[in-house]
VEXGUPA-436845 format. One record per residue (C-alpha): z, y, x. Coordinates in Angstrom, 2 decimals, padded with zeros to 5 digits. Layout:
VEXGUPA-436845
<site w="Z" v="Y" u="X"/>
...
This chain:
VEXGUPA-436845
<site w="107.85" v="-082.44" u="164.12"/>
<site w="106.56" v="-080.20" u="166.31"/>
<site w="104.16" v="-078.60" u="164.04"/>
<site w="106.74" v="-078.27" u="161.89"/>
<site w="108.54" v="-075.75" u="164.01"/>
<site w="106.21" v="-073.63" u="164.37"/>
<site w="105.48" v="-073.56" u="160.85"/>
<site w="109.30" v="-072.24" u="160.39"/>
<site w="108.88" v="-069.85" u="163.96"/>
<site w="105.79" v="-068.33" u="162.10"/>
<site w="107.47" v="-067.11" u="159.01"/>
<site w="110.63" v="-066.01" u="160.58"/>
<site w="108.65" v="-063.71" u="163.23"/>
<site w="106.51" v="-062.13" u="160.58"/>
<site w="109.77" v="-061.59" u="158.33"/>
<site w="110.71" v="-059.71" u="161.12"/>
<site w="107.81" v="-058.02" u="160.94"/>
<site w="107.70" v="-057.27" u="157.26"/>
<site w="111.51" v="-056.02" u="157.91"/>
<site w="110.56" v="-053.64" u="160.59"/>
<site w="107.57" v="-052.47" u="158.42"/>
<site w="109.49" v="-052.40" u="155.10"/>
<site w="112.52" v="-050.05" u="157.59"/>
<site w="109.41" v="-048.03" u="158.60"/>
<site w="107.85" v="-047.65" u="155.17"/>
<site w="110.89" v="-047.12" u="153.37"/>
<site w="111.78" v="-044.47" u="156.43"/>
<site w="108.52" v="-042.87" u="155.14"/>
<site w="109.23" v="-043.02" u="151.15"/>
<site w="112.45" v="-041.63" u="152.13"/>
<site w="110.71" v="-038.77" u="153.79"/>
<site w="108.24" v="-038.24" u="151.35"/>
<site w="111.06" v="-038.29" u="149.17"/>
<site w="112.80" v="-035.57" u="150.39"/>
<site w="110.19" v="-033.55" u="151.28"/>
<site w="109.20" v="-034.35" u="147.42"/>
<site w="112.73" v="-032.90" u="146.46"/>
<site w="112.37" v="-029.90" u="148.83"/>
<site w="109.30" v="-028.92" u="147.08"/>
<site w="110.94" v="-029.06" u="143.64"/>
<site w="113.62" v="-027.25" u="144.39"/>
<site w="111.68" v="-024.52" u="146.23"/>
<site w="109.55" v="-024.47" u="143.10"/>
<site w="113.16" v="-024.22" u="140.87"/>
<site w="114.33" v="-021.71" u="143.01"/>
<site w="110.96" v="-019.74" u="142.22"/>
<site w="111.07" v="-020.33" u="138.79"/>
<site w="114.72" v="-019.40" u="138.12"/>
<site w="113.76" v="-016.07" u="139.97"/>
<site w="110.97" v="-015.80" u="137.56"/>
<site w="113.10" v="-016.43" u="134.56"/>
<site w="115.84" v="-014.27" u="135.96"/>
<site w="113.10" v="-011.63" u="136.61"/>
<site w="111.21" v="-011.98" u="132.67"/>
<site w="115.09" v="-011.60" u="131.36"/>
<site w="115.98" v="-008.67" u="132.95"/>
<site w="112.17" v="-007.48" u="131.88"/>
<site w="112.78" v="-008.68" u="128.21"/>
<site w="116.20" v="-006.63" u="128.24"/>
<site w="114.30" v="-003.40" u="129.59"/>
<site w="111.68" v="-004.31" u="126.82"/>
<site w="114.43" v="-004.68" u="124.30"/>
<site w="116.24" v="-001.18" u="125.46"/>
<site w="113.60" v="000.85" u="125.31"/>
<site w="112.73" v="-000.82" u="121.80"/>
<site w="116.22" v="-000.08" u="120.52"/>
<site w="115.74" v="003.63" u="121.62"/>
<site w="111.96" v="004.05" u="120.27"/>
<site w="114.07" v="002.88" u="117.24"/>
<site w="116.48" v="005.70" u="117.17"/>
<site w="114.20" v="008.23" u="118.45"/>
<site w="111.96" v="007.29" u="115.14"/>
<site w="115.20" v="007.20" u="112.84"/>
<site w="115.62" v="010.58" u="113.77"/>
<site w="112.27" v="012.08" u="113.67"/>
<site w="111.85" v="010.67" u="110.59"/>
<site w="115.43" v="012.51" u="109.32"/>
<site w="113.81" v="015.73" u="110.82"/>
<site w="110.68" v="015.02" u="108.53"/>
<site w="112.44" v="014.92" u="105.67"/>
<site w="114.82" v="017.54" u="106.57"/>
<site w="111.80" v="019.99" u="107.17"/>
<site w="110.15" v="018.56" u="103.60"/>
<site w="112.56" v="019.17" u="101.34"/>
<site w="113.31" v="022.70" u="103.29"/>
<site w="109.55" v="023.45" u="102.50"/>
<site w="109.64" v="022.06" u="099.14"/>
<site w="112.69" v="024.81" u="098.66"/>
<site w="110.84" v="027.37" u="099.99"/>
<site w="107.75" v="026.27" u="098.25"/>
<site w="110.19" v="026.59" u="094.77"/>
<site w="111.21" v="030.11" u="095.62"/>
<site w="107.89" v="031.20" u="096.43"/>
<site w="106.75" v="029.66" u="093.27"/>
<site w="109.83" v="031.46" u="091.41"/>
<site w="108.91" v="034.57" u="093.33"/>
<site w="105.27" v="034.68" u="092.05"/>
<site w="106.10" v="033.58" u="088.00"/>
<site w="108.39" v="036.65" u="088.25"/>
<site w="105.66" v="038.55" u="089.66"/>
<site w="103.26" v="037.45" u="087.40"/>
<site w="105.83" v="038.15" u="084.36"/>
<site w="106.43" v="041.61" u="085.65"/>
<site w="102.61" v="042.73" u="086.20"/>
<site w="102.17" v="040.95" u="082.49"/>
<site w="105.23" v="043.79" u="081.23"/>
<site w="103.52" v="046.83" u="083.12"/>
<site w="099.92" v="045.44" u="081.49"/>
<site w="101.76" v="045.88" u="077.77"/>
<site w="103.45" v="049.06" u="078.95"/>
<site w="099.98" v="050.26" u="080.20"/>
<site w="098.37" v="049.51" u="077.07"/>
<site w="101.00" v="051.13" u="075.36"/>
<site w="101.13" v="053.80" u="076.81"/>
<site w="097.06" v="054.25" u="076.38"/>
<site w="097.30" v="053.59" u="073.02"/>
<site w="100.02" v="056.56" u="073.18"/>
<site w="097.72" v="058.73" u="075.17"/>
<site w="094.92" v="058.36" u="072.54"/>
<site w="097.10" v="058.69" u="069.55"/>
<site w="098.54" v="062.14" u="071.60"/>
<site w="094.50" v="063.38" u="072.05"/>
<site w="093.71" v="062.36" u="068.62"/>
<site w="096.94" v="064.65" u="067.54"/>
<site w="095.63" v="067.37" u="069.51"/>
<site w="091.96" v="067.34" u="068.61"/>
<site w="093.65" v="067.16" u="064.97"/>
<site w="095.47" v="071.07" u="066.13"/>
<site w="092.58" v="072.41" u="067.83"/>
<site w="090.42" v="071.72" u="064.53"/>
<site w="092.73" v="073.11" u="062.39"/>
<site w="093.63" v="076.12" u="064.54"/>
């Protein structure tokens, strides 16, 4: 019976044991734990400053898109503004130079005209001198 005993004394002493180790391990998971958690929020803290920081970028981004927008919206109104003003002025210079070209066609006719006039006035007067 004796041997016995310490059969059961053995067990109980070592599940002491095992309870003081599993209180210290589980003392240690806990801390690892934690420190585990402190970590990831540290790192969620960093990230949501990142994300809050790429937002805020993407919204500048997005601003100054929206203007470059508008700032092309109107140059491109000012190009065509200034195109059709030159293709108006391009019209009255063309207008400008037909009517030129129409008059200097006139005072060509008139000029011939008036040399065929001339010669016709010379002929007339060689025609008096002869019979004079």
């Amino acid at each position: 019976m004796l041997g016995n005993t310490s059969l059961l004394l053995t067990p109980i002493s070592l599940g002491c044991e095992s309870n003081e180790q599993l209180a210290s391990q589980s003392d240690k998971d806990q801390l690892v734990f934690v420190l585990d958690f402190q970590d990831y929020k540290s790192e969620n803290a960093q990230l949501e400053e990142l994300l809050f920081a790429e937002r805020e970028l993407s919204k500048s981004y997005e601003a100054r898109i929206k203007q470059l927008q508008q700032d092309l919206s109107v140059s491109k109104n000012d190009v065509m503004r200034v195109e059709s003003n030159m293709a108006e002025a391009l019209a009255i210079k063309n207008s400008k130079i037909e009517a030129l070209v129409s008059a200097t066609d006139g005072l060509k006719k008139e000029a011939a005209i008036s040399e065929g006039n001339m010669a016709s006035l010379q002929a007339l007067r060689e025609e008096q001198a002869s019979a004079e």
